[in-house]
PDB file of N, H, CA, C and O in Angstrom:
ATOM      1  N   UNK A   1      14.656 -32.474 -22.482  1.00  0.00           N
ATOM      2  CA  UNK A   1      13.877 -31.374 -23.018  1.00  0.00           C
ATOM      3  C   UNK A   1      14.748 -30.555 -23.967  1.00  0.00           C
ATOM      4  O   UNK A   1      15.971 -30.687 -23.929  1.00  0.00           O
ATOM      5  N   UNK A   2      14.187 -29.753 -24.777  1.00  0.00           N
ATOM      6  H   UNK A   2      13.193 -29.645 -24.808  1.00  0.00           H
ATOM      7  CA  UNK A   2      14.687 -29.062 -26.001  1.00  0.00           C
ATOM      8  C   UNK A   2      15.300 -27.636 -25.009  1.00  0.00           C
ATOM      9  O   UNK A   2      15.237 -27.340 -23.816  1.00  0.00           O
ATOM     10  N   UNK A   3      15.949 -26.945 -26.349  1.00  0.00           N
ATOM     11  H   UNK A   3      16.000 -27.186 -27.318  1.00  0.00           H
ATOM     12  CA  UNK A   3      16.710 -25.546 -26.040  1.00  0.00           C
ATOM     13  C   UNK A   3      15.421 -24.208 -25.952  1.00  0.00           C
ATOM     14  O   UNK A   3      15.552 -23.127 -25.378  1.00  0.00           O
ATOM     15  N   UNK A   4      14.016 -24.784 -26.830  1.00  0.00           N
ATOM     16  H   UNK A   4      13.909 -25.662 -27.296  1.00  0.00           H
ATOM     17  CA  UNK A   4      13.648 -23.920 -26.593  1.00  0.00           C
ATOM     18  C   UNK A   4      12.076 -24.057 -25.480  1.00  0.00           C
ATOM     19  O   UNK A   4      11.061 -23.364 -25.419  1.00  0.00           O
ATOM     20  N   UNK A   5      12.413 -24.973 -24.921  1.00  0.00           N
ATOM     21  H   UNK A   5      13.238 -25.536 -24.971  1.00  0.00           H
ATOM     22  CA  UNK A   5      11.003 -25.063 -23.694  1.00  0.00           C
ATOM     23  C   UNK A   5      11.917 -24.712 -22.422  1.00  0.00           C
ATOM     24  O   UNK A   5      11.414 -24.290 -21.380  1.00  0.00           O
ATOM     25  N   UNK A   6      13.512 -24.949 -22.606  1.00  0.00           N
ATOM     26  H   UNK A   6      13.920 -25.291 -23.452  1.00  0.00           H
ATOM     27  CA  UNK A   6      13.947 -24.491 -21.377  1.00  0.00           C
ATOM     28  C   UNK A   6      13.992 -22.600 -21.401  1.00  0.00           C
ATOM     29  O   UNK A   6      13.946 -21.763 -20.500  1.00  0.00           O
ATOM     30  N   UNK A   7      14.105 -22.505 -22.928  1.00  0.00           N
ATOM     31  H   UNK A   7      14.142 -23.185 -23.660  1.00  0.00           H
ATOM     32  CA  UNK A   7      14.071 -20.738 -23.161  1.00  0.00           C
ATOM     33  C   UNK A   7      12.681 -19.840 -22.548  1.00  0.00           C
ATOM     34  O   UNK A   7      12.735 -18.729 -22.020  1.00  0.00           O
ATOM     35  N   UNK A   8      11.459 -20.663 -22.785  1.00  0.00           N
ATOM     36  H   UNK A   8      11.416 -21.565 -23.214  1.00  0.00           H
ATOM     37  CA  UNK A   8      10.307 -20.242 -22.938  1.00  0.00           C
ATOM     38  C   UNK A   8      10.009 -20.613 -20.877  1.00  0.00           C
ATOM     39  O   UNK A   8       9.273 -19.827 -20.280  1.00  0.00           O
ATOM     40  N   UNK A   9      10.643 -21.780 -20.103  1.00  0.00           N
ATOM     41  H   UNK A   9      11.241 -22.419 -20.588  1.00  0.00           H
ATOM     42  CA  UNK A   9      10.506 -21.542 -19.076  1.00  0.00           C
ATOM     43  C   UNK A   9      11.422 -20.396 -18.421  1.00  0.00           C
ATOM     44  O   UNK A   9      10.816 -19.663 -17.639  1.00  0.00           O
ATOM     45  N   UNK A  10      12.286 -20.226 -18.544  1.00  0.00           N
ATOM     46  H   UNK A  10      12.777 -20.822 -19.178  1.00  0.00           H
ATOM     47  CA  UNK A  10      13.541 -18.859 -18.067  1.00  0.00           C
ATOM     48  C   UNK A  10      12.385 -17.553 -18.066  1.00  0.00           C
ATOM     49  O   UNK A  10      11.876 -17.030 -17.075  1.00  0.00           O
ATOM     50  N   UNK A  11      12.116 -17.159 -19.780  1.00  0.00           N
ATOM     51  H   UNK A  11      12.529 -17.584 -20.585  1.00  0.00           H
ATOM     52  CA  UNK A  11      11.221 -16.178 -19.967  1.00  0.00           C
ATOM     53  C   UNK A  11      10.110 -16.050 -19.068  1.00  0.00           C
ATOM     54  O   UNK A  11       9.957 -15.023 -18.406  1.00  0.00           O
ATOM     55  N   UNK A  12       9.362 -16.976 -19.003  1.00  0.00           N
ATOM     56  H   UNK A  12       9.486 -17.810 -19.540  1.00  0.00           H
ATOM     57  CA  UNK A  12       7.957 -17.015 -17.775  1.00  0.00           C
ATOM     58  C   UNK A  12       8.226 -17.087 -16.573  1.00  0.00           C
ATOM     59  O   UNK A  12       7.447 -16.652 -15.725  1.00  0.00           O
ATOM     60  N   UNK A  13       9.589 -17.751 -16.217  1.00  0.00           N
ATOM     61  H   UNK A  13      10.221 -18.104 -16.906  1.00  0.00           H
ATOM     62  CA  UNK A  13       9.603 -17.576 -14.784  1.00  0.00           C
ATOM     63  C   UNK A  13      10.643 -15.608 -14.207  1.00  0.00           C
ATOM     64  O   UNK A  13      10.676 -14.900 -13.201  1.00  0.00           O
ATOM     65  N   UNK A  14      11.088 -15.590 -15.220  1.00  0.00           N
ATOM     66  H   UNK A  14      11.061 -16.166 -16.038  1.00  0.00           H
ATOM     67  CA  UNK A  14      11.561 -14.174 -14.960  1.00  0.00           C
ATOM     68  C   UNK A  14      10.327 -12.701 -15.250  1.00  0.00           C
ATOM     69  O   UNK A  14      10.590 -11.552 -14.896  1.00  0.00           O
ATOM     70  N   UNK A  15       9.296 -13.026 -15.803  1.00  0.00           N
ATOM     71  H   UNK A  15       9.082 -13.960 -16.091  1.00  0.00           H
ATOM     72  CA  UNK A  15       8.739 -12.441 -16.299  1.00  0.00           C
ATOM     73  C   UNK A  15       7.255 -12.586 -15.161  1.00  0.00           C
ATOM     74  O   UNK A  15       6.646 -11.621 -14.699  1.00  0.00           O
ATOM     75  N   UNK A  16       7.035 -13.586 -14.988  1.00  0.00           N
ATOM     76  H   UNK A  16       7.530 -14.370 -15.363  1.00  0.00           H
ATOM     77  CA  UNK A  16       6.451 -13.967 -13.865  1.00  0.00           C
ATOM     78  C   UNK A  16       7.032 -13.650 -11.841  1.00  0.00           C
ATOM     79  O   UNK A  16       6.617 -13.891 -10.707  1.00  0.00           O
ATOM     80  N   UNK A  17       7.868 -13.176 -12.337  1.00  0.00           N
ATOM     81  H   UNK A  17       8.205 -12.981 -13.258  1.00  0.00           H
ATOM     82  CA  UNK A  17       8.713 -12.730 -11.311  1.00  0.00           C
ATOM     83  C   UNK A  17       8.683 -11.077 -10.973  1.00  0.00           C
ATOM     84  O   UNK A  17       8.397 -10.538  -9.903  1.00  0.00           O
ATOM     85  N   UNK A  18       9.042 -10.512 -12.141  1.00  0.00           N
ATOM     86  H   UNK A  18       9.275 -10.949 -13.009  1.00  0.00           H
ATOM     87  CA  UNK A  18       8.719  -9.005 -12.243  1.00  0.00           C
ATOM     88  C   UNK A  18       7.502  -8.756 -12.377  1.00  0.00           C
ATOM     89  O   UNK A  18       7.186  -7.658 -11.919  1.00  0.00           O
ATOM     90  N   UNK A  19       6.399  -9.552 -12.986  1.00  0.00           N
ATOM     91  H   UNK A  19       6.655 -10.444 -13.358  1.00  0.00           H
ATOM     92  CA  UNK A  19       4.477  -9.062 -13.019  1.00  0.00           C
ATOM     93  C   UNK A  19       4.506  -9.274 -11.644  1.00  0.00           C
ATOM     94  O   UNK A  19       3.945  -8.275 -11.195  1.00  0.00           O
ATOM     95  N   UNK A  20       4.979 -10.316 -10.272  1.00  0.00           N
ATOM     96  H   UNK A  20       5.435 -11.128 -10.637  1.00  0.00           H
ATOM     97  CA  UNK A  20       4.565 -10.488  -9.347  1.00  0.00           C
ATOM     98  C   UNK A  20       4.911  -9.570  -8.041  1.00  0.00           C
ATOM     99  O   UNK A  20       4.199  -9.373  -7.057  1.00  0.00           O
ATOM    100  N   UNK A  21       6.290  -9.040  -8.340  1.00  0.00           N
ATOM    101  H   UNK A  21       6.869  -9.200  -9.139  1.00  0.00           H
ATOM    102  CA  UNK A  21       6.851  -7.616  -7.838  1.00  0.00           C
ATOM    103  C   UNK A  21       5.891  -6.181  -8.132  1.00  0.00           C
ATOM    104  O   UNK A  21       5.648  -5.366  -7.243  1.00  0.00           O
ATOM    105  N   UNK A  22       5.615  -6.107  -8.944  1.00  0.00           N
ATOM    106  H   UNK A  22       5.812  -6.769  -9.667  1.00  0.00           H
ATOM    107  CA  UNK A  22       4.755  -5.351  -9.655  1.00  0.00           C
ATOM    108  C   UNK A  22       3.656  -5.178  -8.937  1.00  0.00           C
ATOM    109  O   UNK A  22       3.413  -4.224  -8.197  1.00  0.00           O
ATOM    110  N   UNK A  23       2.812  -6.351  -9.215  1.00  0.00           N
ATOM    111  H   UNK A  23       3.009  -7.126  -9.815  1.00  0.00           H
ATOM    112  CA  UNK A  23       1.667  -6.270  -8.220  1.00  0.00           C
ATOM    113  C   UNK A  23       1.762  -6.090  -6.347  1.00  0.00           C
ATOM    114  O   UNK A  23       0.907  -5.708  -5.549  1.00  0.00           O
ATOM    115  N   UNK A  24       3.244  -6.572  -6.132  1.00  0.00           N
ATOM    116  H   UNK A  24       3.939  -6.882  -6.780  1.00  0.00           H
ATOM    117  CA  UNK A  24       3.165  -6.309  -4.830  1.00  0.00           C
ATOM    118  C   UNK A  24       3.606  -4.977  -3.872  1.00  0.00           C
ATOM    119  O   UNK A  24       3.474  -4.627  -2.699  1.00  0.00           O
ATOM    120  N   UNK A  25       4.444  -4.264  -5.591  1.00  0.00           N
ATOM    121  H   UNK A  25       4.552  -4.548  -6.544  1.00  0.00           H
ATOM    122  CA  UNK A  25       4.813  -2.761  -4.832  1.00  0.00           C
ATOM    123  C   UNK A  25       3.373  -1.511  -4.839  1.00  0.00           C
ATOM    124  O   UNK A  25       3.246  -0.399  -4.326  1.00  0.00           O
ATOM    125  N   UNK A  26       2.371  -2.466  -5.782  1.00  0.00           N
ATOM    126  H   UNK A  26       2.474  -3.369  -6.199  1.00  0.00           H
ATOM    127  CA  UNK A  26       1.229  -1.620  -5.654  1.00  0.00           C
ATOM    128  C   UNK A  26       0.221  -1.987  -5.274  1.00  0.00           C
ATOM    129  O   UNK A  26      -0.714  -1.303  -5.689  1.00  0.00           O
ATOM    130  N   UNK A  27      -0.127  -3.040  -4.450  1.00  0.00           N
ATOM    131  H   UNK A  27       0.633  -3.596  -4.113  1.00  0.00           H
ATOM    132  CA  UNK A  27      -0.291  -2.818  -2.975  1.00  0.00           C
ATOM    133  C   UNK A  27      -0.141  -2.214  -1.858  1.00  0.00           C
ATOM    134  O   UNK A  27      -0.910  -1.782  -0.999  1.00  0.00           O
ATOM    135  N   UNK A  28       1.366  -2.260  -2.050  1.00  0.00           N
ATOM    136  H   UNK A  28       1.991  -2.610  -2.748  1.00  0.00           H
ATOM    137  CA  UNK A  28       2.076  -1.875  -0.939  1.00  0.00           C
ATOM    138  C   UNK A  28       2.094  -0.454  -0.844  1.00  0.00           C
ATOM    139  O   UNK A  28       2.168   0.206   0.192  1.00  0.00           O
ATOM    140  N   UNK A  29       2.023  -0.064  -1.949  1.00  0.00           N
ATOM    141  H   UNK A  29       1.963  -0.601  -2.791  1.00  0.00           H
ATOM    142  CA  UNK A  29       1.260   1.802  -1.996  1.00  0.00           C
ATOM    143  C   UNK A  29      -0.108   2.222  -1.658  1.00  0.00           C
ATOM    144  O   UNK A  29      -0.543   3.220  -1.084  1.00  0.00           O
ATOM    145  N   UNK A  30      -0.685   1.148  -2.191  1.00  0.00           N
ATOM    146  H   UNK A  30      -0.332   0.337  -2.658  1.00  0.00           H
ATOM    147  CA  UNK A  30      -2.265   1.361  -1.575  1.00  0.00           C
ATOM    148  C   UNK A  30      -2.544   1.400  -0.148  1.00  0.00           C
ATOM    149  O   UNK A  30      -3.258   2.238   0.403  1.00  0.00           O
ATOM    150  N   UNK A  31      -1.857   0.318   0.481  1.00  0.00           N
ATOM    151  H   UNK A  31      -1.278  -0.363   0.033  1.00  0.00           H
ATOM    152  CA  UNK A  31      -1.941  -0.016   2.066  1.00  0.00           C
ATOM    153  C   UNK A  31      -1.088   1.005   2.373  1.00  0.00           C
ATOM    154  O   UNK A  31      -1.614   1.623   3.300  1.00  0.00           O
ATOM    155  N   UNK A  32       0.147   1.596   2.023  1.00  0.00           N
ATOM    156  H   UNK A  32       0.574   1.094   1.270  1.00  0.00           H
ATOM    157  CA  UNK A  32       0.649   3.112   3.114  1.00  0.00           C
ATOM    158  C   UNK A  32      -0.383   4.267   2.645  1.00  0.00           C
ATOM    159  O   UNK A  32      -0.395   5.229   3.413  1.00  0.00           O
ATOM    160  N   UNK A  33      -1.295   4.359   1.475  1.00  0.00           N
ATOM    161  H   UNK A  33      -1.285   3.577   0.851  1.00  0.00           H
ATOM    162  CA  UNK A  33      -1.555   5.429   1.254  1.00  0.00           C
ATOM    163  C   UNK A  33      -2.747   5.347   2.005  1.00  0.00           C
ATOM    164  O   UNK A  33      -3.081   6.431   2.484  1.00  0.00           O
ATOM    165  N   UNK A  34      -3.428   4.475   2.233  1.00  0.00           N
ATOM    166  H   UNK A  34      -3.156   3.595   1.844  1.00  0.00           H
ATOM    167  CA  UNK A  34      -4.836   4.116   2.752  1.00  0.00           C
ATOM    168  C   UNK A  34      -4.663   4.854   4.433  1.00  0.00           C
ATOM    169  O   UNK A  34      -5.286   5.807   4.901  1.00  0.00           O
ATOM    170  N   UNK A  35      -3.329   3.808   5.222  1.00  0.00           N
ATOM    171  H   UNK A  35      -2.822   3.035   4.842  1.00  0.00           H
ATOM    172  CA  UNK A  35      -2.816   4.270   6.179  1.00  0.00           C
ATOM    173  C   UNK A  35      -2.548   5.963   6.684  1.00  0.00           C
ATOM    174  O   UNK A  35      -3.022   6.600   7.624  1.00  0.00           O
ATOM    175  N   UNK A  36      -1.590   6.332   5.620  1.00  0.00           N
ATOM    176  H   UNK A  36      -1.205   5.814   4.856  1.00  0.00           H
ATOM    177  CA  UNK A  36      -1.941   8.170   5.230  1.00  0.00           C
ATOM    178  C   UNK A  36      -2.730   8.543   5.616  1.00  0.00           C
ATOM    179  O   UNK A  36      -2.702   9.181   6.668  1.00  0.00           O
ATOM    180  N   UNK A  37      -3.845   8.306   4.908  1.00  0.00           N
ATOM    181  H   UNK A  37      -3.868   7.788   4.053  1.00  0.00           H
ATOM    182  CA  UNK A  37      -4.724   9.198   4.916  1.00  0.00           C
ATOM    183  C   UNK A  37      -5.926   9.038   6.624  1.00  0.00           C
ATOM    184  O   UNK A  37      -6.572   9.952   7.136  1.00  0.00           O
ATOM    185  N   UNK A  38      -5.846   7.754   7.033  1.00  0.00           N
ATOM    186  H   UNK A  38      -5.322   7.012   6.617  1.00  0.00           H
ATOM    187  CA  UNK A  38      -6.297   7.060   8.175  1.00  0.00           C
ATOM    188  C   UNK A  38      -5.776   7.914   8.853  1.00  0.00           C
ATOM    189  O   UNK A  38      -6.466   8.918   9.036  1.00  0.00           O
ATOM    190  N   UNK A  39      -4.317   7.879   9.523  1.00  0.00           N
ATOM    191  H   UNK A  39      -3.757   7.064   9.375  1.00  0.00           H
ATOM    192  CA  UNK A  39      -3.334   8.954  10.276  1.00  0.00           C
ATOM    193  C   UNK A  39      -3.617  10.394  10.015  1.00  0.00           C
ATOM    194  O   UNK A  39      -3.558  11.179  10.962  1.00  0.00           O
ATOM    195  N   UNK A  40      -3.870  10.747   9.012  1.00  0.00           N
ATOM    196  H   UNK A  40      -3.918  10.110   8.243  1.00  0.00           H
ATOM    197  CA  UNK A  40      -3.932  12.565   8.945  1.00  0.00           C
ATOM    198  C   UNK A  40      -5.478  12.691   9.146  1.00  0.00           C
ATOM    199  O   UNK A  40      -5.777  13.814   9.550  1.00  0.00           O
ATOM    200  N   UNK A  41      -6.368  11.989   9.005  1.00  0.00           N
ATOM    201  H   UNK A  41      -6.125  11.076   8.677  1.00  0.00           H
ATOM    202  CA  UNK A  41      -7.785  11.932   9.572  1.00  0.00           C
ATOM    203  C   UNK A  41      -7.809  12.009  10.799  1.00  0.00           C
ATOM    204  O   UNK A  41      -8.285  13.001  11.350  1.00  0.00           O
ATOM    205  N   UNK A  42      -7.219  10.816  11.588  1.00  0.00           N
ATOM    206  H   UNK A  42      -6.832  10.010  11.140  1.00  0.00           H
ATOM    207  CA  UNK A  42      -6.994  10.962  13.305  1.00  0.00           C
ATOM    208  C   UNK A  42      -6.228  12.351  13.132  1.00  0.00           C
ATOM    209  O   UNK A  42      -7.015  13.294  13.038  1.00  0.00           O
ATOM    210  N   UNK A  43      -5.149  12.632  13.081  1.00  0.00           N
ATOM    211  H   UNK A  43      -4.510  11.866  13.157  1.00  0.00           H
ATOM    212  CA  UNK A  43      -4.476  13.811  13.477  1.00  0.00           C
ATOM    213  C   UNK A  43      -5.281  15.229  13.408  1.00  0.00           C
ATOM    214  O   UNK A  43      -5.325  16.055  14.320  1.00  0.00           O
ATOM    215  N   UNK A  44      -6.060  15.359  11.819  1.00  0.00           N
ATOM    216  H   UNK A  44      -6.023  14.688  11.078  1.00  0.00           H
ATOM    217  CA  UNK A  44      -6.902  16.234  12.151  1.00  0.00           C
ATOM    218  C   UNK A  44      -7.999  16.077  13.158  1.00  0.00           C
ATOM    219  O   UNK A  44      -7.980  17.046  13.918  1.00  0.00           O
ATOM    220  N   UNK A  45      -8.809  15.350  13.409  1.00  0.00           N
ATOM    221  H   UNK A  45      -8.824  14.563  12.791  1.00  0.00           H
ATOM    222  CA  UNK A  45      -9.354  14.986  14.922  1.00  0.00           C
ATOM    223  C   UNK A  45      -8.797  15.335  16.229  1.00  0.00           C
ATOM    224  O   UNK A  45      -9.403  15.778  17.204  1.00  0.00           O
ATOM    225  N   UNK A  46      -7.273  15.011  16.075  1.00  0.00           N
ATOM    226  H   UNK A  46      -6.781  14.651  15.283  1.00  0.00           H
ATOM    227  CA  UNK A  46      -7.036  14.941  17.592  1.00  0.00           C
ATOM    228  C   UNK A  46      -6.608  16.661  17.956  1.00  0.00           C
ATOM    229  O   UNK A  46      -6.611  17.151  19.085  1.00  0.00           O
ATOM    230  N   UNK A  47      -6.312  17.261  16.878  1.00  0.00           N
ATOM    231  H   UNK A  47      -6.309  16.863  15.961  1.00  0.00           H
ATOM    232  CA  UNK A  47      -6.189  19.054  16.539  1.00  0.00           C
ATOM    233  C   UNK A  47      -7.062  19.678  16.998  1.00  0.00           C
ATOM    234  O   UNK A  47      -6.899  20.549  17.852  1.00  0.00           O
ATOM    235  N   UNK A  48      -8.245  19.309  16.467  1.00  0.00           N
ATOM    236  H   UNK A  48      -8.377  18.600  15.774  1.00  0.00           H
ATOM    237  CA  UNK A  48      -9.885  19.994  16.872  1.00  0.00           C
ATOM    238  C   UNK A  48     -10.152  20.000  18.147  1.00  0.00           C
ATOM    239  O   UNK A  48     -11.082  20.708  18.532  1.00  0.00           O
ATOM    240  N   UNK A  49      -9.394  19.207  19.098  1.00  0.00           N
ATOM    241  H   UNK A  49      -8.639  18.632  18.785  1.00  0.00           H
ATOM    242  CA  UNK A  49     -10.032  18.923  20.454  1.00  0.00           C
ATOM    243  C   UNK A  49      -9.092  20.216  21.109  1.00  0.00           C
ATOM    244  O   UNK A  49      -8.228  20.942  20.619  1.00  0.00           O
ATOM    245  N   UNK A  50      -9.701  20.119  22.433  1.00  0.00           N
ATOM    246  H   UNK A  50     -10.403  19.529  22.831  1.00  0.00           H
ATOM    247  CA  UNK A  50      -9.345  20.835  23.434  1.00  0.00           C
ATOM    248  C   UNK A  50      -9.113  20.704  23.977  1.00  0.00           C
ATOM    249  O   UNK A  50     -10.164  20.144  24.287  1.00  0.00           O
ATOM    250  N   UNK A  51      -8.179  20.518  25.339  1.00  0.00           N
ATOM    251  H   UNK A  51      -7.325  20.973  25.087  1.00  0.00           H
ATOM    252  CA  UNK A  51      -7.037  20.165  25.934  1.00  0.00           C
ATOM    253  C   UNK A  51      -8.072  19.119  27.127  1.00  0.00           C
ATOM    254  O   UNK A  51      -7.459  18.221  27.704  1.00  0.00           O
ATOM    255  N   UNK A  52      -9.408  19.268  27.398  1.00  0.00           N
ATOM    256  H   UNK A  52      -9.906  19.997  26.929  1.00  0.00           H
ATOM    257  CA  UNK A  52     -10.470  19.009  27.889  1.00  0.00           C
ATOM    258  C   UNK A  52     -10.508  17.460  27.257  1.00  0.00           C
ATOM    259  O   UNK A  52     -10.449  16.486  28.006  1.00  0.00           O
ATOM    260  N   UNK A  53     -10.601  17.342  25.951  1.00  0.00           N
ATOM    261  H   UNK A  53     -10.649  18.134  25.342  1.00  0.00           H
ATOM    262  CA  UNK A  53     -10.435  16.228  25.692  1.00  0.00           C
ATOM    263  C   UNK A  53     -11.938  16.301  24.705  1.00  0.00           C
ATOM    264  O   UNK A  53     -12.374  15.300  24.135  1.00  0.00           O
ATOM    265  N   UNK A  54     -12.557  17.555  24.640  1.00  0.00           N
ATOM    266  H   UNK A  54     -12.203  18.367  25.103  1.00  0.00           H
ATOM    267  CA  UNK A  54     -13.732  17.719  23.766  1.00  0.00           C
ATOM    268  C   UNK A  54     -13.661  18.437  22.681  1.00  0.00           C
ATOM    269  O   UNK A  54     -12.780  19.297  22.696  1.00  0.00           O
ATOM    270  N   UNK A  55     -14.351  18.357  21.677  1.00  0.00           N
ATOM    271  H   UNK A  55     -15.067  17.658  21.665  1.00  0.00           H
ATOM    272  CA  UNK A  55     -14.534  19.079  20.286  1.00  0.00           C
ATOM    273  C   UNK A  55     -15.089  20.660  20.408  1.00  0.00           C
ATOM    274  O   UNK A  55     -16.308  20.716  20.573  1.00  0.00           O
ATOM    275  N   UNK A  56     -14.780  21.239  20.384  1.00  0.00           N
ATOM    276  H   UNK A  56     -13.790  21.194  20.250  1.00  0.00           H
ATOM    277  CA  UNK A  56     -15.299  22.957  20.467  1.00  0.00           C
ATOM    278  C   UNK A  56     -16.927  22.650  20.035  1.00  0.00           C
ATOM    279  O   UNK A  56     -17.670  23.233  20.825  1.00  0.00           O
ATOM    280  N   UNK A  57     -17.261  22.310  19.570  1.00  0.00           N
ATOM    281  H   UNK A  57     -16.658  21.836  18.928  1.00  0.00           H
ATOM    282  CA  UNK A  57     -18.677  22.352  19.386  1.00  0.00           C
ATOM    283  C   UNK A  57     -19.503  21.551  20.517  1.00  0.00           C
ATOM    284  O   UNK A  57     -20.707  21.739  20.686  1.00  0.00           O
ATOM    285  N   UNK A  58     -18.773  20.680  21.242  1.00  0.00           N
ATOM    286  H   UNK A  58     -17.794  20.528  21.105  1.00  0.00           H
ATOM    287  CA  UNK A  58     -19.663  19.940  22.381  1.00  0.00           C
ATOM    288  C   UNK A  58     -19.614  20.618  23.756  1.00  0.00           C
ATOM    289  O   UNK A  58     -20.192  20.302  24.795  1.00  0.00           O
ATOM    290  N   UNK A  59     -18.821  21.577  23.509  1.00  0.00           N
ATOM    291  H   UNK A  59     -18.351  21.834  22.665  1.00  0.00           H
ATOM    292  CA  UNK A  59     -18.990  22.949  25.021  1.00  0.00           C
ATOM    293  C   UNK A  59     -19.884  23.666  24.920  1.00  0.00           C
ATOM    294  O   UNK A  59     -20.081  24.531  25.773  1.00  0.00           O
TER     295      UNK A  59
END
């Protein structure tokens, strides 16, 4: 093979390497942020209750 199909594979596979990092660190933000917000939902829930184990409005 020539100097420049081995150039043009280097380029795509490095480049294909960082688009694929890319896509996986923003994921990986979506799924902790999703999580976030899941957790501070329960937490505000579990705040509201009363040591009873009920919501002030169901007394």
């Amino acid at each position: 093979m020539s100097d420049s199909v081995f150039a043009f594979l280097k380029i795509a596979l490095v480049f294909g390497i960082v688009l694929g990092l890319g896509f996986w660190q923003l994921w990986v933000l979506r799924r902790d942020r999703k999580r976030g917000e899941a957790a501070a939902r329960a937490e505000g829930r579990a705040s509201r209750e009363t040591p009873s184990g009920r919501t002030p409005s169901a007394e």
